[in-house]
N, CA, C and O atoms as a GROMACS GRO file, in nm:
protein
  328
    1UNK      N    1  -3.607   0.039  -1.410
    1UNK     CA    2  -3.572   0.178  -1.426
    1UNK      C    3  -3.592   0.254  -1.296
    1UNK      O    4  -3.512   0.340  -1.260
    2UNK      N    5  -3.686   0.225  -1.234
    2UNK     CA    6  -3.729   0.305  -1.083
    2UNK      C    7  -3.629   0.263  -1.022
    2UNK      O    8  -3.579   0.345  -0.946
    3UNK      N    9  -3.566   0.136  -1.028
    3UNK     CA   10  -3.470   0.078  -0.884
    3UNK      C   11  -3.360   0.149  -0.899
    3UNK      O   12  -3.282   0.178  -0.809
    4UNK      N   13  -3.348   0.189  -1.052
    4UNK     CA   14  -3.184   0.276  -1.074
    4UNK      C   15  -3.231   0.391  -1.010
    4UNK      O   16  -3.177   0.428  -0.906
    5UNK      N   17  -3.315   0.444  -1.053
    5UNK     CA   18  -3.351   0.554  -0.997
    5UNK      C   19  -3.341   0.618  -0.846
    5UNK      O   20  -3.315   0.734  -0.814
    6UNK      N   21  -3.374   0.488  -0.752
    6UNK     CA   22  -3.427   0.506  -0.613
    6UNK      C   23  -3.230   0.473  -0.597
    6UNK      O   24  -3.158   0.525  -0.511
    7UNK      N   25  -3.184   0.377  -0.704
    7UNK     CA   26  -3.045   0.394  -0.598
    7UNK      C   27  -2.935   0.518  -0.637
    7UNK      O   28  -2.847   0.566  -0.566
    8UNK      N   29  -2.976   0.552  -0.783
    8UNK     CA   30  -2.907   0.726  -0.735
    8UNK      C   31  -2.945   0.809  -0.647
    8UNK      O   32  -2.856   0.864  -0.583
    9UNK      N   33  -3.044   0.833  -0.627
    9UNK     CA   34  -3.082   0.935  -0.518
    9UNK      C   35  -3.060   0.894  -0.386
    9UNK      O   36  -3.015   0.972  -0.302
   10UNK      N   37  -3.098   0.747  -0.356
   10UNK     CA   38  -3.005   0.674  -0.219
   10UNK      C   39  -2.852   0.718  -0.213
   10UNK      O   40  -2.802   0.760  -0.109
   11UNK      N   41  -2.791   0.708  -0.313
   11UNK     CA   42  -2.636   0.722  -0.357
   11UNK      C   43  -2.604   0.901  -0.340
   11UNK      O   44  -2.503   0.940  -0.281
   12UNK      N   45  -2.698   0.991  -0.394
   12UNK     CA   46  -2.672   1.101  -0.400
   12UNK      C   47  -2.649   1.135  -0.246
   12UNK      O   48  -2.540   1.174  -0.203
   13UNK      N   49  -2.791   1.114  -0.147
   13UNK     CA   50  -2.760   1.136   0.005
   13UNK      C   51  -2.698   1.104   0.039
   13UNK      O   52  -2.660   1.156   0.144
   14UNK      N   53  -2.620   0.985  -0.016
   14UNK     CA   54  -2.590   0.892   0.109
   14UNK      C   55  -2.396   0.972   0.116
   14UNK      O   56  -2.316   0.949   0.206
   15UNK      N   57  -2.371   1.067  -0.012
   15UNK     CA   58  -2.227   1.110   0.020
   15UNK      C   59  -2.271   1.251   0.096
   15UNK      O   60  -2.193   1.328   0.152
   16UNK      N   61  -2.360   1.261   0.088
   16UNK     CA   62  -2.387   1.381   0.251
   16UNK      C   63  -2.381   1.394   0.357
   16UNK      O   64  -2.314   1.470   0.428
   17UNK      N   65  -2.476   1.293   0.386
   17UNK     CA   66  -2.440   1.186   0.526
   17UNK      C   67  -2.251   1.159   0.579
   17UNK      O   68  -2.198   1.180   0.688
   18UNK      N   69  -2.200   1.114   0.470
   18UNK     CA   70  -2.064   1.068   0.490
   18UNK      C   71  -2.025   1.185   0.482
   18UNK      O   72  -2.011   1.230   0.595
   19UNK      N   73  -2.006   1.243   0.420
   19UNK     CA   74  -1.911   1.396   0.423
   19UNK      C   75  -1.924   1.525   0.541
   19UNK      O   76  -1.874   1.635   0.564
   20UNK      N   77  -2.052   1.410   0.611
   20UNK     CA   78  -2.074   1.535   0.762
   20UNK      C   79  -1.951   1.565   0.845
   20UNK      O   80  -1.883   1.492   0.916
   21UNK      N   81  -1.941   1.721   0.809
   21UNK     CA   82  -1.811   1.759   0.886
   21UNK      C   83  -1.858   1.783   1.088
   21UNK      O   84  -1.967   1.828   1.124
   22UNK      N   85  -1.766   1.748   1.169
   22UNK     CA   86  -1.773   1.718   1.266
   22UNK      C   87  -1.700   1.887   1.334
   22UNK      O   88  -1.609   1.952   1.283
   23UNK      N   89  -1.792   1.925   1.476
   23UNK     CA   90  -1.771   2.052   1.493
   23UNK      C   91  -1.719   2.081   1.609
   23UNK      O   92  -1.770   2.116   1.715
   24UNK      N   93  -1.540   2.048   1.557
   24UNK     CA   94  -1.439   2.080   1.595
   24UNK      C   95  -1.416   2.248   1.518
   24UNK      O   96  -1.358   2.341   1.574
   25UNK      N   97  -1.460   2.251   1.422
   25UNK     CA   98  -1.413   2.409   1.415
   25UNK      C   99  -1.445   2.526   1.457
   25UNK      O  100  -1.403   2.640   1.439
   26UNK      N  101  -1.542   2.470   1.526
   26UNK     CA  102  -1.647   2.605   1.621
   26UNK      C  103  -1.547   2.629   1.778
   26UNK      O  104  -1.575   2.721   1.855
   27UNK      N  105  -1.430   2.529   1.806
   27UNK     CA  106  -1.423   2.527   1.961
   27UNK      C  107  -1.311   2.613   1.964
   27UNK      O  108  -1.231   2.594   1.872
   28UNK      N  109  -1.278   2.719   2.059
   28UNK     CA  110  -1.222   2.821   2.015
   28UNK      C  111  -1.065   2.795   2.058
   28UNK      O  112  -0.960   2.826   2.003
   29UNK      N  113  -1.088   2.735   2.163
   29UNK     CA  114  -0.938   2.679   2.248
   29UNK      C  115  -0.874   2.593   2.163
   29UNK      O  116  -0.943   2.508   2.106
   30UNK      N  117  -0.706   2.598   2.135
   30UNK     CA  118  -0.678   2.543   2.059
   30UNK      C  119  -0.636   2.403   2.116
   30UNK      O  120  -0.605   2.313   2.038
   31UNK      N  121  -0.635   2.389   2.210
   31UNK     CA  122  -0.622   2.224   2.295
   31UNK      C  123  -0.710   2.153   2.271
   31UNK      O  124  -0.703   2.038   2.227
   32UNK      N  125  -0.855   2.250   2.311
   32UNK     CA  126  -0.974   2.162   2.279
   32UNK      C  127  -0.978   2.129   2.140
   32UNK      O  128  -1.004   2.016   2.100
   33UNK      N  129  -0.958   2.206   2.082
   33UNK     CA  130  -1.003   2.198   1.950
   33UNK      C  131  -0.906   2.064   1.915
   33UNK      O  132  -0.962   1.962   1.875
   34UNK      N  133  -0.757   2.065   1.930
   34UNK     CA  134  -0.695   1.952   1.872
   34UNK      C  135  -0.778   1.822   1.936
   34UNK      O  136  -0.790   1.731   1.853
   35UNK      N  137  -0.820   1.803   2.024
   35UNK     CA  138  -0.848   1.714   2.110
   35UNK      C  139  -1.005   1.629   2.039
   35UNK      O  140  -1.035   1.510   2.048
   36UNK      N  141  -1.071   1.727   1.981
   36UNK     CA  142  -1.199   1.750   1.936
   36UNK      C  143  -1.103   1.643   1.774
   36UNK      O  144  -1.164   1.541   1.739
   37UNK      N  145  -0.988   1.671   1.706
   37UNK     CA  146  -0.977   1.607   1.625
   37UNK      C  147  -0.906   1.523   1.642
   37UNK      O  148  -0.873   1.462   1.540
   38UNK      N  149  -0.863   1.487   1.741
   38UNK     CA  150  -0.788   1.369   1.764
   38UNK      C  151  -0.912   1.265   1.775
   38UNK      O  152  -0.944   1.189   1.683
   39UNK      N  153  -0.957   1.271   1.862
   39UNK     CA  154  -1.092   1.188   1.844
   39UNK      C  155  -1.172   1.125   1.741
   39UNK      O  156  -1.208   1.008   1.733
   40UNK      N  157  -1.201   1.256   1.635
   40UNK     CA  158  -1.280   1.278   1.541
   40UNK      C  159  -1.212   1.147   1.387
   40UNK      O  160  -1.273   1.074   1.309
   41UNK      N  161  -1.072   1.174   1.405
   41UNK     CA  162  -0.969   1.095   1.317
   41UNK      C  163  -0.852   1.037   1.380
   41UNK      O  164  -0.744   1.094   1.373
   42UNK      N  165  -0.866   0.942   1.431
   42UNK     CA  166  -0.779   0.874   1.558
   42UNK      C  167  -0.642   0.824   1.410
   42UNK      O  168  -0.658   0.799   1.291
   43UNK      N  169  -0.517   0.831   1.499
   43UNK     CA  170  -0.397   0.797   1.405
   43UNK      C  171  -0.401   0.637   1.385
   43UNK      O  172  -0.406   0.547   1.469
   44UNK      N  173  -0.399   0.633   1.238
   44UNK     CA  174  -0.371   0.520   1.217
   44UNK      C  175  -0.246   0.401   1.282
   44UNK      O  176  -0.131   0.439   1.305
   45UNK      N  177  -0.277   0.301   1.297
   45UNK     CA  178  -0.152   0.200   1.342
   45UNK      C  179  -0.088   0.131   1.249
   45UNK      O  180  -0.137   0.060   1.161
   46UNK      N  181   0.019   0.156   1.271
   46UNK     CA  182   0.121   0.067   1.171
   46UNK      C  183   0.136  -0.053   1.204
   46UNK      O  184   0.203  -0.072   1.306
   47UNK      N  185   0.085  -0.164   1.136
   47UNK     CA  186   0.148  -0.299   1.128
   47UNK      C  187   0.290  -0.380   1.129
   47UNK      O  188   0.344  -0.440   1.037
   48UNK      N  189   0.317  -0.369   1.217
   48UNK     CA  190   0.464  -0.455   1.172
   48UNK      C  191   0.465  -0.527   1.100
   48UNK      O  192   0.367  -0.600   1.087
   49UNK      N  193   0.574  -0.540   1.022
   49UNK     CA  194   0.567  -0.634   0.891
   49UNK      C  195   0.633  -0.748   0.948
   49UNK      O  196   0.749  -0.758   0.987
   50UNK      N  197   0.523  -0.849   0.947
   50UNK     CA  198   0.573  -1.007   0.966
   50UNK      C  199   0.669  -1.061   0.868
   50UNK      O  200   0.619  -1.066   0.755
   51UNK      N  201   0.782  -1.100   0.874
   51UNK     CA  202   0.869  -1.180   0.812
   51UNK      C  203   0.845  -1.329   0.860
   51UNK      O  204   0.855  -1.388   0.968
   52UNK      N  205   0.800  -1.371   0.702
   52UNK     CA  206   0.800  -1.537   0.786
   52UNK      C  207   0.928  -1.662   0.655
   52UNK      O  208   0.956  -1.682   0.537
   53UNK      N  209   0.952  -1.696   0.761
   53UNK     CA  210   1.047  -1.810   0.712
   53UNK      C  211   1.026  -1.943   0.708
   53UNK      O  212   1.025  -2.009   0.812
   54UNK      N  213   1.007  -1.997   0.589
   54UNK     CA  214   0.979  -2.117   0.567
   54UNK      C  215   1.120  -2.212   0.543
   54UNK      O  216   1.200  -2.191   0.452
   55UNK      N  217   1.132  -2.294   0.620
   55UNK     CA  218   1.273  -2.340   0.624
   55UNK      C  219   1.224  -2.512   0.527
   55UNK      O  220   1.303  -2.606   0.517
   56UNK      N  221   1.137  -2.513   0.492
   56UNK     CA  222   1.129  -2.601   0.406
   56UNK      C  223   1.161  -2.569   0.238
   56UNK      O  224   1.192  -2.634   0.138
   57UNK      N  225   1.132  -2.430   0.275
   57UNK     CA  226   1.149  -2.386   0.105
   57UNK      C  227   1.271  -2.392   0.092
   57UNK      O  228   1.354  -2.363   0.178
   58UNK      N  229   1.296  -2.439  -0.040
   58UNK     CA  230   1.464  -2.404  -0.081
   58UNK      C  231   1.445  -2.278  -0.110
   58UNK      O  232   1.340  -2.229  -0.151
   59UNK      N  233   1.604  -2.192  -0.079
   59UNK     CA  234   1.651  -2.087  -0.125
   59UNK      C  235   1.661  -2.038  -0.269
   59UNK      O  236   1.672  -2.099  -0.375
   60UNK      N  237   1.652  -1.872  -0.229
   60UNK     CA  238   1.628  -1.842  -0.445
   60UNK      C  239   1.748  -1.918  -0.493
   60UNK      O  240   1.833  -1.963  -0.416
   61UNK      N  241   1.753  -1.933  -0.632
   61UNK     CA  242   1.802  -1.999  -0.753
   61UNK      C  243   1.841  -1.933  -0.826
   61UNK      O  244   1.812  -1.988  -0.933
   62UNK      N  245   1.912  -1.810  -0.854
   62UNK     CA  246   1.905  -1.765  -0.997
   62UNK      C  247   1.929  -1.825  -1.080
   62UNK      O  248   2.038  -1.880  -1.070
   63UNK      N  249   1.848  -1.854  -1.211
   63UNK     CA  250   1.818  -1.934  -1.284
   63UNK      C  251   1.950  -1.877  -1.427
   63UNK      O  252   1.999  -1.948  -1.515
   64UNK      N  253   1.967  -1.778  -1.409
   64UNK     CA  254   2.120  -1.722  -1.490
   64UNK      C  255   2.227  -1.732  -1.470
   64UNK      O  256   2.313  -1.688  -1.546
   65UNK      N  257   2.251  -1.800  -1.352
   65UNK     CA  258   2.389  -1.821  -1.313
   65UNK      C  259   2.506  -1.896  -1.396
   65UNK      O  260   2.625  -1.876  -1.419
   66UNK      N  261   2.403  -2.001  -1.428
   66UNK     CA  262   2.480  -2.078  -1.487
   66UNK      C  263   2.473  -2.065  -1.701
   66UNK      O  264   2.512  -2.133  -1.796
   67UNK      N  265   2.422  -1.974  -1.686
   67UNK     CA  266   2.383  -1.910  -1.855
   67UNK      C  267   2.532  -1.821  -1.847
   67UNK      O  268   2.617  -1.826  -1.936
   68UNK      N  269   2.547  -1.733  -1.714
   68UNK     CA  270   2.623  -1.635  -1.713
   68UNK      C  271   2.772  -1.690  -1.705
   68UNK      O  272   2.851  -1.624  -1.772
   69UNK      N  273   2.812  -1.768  -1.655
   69UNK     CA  274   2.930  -1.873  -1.628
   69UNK      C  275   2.949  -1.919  -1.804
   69UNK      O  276   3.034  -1.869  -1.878
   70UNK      N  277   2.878  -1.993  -1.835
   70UNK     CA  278   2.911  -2.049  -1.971
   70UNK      C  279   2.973  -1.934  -2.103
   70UNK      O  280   3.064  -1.956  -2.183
   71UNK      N  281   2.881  -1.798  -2.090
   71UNK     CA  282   2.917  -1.710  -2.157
   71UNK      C  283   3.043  -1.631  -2.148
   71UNK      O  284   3.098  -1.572  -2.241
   72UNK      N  285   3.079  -1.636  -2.034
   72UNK     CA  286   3.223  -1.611  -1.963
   72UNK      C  287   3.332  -1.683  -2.038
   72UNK      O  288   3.408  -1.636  -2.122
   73UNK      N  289   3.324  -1.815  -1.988
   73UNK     CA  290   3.411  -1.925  -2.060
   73UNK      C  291   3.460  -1.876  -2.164
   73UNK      O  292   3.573  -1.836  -2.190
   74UNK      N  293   3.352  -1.882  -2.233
   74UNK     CA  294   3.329  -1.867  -2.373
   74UNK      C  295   3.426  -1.738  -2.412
   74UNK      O  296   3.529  -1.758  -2.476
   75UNK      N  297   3.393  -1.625  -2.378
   75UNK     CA  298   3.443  -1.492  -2.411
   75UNK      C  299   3.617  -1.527  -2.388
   75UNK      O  300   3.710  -1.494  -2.462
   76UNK      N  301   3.621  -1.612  -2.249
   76UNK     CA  302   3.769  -1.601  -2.215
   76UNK      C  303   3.864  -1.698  -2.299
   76UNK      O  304   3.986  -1.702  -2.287
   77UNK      N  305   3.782  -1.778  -2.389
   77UNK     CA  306   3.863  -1.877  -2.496
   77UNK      C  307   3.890  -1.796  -2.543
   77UNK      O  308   4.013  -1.801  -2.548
   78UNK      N  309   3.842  -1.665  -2.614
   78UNK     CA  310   3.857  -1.612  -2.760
   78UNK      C  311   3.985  -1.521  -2.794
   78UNK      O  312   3.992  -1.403  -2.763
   79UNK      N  313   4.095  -1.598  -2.869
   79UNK     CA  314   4.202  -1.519  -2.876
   79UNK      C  315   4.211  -1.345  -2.919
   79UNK      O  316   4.138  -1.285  -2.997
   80UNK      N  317   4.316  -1.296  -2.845
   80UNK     CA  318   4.289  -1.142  -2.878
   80UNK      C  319   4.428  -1.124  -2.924
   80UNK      O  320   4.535  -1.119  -2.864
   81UNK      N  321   4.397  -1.116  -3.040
   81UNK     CA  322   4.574  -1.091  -3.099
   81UNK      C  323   4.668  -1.214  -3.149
   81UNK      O  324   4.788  -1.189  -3.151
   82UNK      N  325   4.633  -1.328  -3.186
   82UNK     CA  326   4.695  -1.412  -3.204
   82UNK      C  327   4.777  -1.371  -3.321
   82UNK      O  328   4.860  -1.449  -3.368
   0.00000   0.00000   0.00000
């Protein structure tokens, strides 16, 4: 019961600590000031998205193709108006 205890209150500080705002809003110049947050929250980098090709894999299959062909047939036997 104490260990829960000691880790809420660890837990309670510990989003204080993290939520310390950084004092860029005190700097009056607006250069500095951007500069102060560029730093503070640097822009994320985008990953290029790797495309990789496995030339061993066979190519997709649609597995309906040949469901869809047969049902065709089928429809195009069926007299209309005989």
């Amino acid at each position: 019961m104490k260990t829960l205890l000691v880790v809420l209150t660890l837990g309670a500080f510990a989003q204080g600590a993290i939520a310390g705002e950084s004092d860029c809003r005190e700097i009056e110049s607006t250069s500095g000031r951007l500069a102060c947050y560029d730093a503070a929250f640097p822009p994320k980098v985008k990953k290029s998205i790797a495309v990789e090709i496995d030339i061993s894999r066979a190519p997709y299959k649609d597995p309906f193709v040949a469901e869809e062909a047969r049902t065709a047939a089928k429809l195009k036997n069926i007299c209309r108006g005989c």
